[in-house]
C-alpha positions as CSV (number, residue, x, y, z in Angstrom):
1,X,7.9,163.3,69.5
2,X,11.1,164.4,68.1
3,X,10.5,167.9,66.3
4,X,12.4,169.5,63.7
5,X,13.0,172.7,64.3
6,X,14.6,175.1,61.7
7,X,17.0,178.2,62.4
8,X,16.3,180.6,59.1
9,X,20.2,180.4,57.7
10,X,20.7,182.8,55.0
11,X,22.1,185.6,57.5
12,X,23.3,186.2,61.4
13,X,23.8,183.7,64.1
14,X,23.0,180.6,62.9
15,X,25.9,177.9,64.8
16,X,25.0,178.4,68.2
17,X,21.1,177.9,68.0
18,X,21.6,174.8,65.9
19,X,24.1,173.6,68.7
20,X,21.7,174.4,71.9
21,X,18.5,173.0,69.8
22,X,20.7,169.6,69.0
23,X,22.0,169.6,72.9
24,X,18.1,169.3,73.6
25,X,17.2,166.5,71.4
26,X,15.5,168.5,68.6
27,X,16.4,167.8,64.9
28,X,17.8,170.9,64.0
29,X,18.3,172.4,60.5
30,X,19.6,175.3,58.6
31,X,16.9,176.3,56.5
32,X,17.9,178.1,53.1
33,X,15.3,176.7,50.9
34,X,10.9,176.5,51.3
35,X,12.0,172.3,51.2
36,X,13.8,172.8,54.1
37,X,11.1,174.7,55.7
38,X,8.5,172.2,55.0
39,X,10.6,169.7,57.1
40,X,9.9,172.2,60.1
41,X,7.9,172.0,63.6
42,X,9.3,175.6,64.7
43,X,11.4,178.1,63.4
44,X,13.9,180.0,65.2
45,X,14.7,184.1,63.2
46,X,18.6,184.1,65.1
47,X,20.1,187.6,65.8
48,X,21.6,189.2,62.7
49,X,20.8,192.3,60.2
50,X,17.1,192.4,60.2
51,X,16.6,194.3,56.8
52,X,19.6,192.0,55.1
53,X,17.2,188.9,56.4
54,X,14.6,190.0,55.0
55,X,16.2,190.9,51.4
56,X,17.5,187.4,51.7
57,X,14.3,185.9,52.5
58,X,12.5,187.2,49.2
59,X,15.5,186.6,46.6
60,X,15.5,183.1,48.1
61,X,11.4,182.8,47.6
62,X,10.9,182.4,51.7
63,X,9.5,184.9,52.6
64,X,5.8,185.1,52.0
65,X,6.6,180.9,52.7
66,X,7.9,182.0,56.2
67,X,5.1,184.8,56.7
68,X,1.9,182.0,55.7
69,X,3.9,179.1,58.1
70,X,3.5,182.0,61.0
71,X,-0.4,182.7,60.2
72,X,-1.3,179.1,60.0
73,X,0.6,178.8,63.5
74,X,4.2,177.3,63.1
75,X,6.0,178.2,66.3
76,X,8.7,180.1,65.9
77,X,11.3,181.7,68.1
78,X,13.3,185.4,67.2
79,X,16.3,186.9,69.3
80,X,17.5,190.7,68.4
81,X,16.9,191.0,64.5
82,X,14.8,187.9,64.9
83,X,12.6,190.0,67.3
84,X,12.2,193.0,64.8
85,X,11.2,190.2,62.1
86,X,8.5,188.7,64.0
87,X,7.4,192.6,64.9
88,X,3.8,194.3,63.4
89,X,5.8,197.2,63.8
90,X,9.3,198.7,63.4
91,X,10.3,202.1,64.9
92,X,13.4,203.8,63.4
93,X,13.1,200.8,60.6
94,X,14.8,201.2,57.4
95,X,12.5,203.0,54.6
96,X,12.1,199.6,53.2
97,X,12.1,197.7,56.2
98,X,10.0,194.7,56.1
99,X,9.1,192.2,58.7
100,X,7.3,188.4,59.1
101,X,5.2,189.7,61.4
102,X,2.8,187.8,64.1
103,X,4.1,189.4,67.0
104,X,1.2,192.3,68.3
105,X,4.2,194.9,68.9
106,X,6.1,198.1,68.3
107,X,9.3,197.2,68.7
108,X,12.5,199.9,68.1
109,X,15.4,198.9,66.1
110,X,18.7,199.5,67.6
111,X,17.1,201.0,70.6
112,X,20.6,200.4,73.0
113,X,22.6,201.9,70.3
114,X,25.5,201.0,68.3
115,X,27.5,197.9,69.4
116,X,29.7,199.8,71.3
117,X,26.6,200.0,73.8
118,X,26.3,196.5,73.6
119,X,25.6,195.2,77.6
120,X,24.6,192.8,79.5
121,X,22.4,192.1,82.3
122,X,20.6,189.6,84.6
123,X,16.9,190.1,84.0
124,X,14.0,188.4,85.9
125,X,11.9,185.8,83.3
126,X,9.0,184.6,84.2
127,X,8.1,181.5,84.4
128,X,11.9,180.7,85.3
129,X,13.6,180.3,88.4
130,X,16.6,182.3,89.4
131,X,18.0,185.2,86.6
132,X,18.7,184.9,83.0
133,X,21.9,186.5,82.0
134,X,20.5,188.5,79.1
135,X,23.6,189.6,76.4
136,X,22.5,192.6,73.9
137,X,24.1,193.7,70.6
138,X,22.9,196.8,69.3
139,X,19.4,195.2,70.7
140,X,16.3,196.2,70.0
141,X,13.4,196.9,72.9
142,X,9.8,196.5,72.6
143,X,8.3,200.1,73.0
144,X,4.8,199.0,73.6
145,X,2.9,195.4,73.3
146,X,-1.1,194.6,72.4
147,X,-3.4,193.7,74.8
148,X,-2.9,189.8,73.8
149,X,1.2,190.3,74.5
150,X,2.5,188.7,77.6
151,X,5.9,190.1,78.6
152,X,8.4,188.1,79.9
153,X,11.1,190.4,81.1
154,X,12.1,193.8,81.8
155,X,15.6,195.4,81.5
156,X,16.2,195.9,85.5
157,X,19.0,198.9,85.8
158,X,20.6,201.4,84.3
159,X,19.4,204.3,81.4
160,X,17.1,201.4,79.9
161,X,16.0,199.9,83.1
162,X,11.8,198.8,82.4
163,X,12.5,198.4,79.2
164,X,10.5,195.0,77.7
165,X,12.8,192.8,76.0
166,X,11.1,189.4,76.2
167,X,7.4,188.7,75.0
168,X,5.3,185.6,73.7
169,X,2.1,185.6,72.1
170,X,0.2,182.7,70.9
171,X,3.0,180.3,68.9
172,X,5.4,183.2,68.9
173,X,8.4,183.8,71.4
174,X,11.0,186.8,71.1
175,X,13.9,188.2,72.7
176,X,16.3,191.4,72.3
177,X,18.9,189.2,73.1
178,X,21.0,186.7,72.5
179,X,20.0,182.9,74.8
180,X,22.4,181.3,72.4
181,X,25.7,183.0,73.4
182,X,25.6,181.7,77.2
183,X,25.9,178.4,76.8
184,X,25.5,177.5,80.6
185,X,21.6,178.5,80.2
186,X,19.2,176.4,77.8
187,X,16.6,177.2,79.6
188,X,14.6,179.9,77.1
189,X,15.6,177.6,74.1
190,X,14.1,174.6,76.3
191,X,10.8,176.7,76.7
192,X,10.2,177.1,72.8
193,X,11.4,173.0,72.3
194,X,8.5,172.6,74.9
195,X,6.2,174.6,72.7
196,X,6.9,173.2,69.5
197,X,6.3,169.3,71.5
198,X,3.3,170.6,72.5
199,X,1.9,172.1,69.2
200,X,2.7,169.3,67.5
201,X,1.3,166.7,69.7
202,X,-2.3,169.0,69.6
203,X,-1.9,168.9,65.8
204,X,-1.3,165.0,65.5
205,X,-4.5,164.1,68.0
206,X,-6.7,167.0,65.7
207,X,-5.8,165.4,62.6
């Protein structure tokens, strides 16, 4: 199975997941329109402006789309702002901040502070071998995840160091940082490919 697997394109990093996705034999797409999103196996929310994406996902009629594709179990894949839109719950949020939701996590916008603070870091990933060199800008961190959460990875030094910044639950991956920006590592992007194979073949032998 070949899937096709969308990276939401009305706002923030949208090139670099299309190239890795292509690079691993997905069909990728920029999805702008519910058509487009009807063609998709898995979803990828890229790092960005988190409230902009959401404004942009209701004046182009994708939001609630987006939302019901999560419930009903679509895969789908956020790094930074895509993190905060796959978040139950936003700390330090905008007043009207809104999010996809899906994710069973408080997660705190900005939480490294302004890009200036951006870092980066080698951080332990499980179910990986060997480090992922983790890049965040103006990241957010999850402050605390529900019993049904299983975290990935941990910030490992400095001011932040414990800090979770990987998680998956269910159909849902999420990342404060940025997998798309080192493009010498596919392997987290290879992971969600993996998962979207895999939900796809289950729903083709249910159905």
């Amino acid at each position: 199975m070949t899937p096709t697997i969308g990276v939401f394109a009305l706002q923030g990093d949208v090139g670099e997941h299309l190239r890795v996705l292509t690079d691993l034999g997905a069909r990728a797409i920029g999805v702008r329109r519910v058509a487009e999103l009807d063609q998709c196996d898995g979803l990828v929310i890229p790092g960005g402006e988190s409230t902009t994406m959401s404004k942009l996902a209701r004046t182009f009629d994708l939001f609630e789309p987006i939302r019901q594709r999560i419930k009903e179990g679509m895969p789908a894949f956020g790094t930074c702002a895509g993190m905060i839109m796959l978040a139950d719950r936003v700390e330090d949020g905008a007043p009207d901040q809104e999010t996809l939701g899906g994710l069973d996590v408080t997660v705190r916008r900005n939480a490294f502070g302004r890009q200036v603070d951006s870092f980066e870091d080698d951080l332990r990933f499980a179910g990986l071998d060997g480090p992922v060199h983790a890049v965040f800008i103006r990241a957010p961190w999850v402050e605390d995840a529900g019993p049904g959460v299983d975290v990935l990875a941990r910030v490992g030094r400095g001011p932040a160091a414990g800090r979770i910044v990987a998680v998956r639950q269910g159909s849902l991956l999420a990342t404060s940082f940025h997998p798309e920006v080192d493009g010498g590592d596919d392997r987290i992007h290879r992971l969600f490919v993996d998962h979207v194979v895999a939900a796809g073949t289950r729903t083709h032998a249910e159905t």
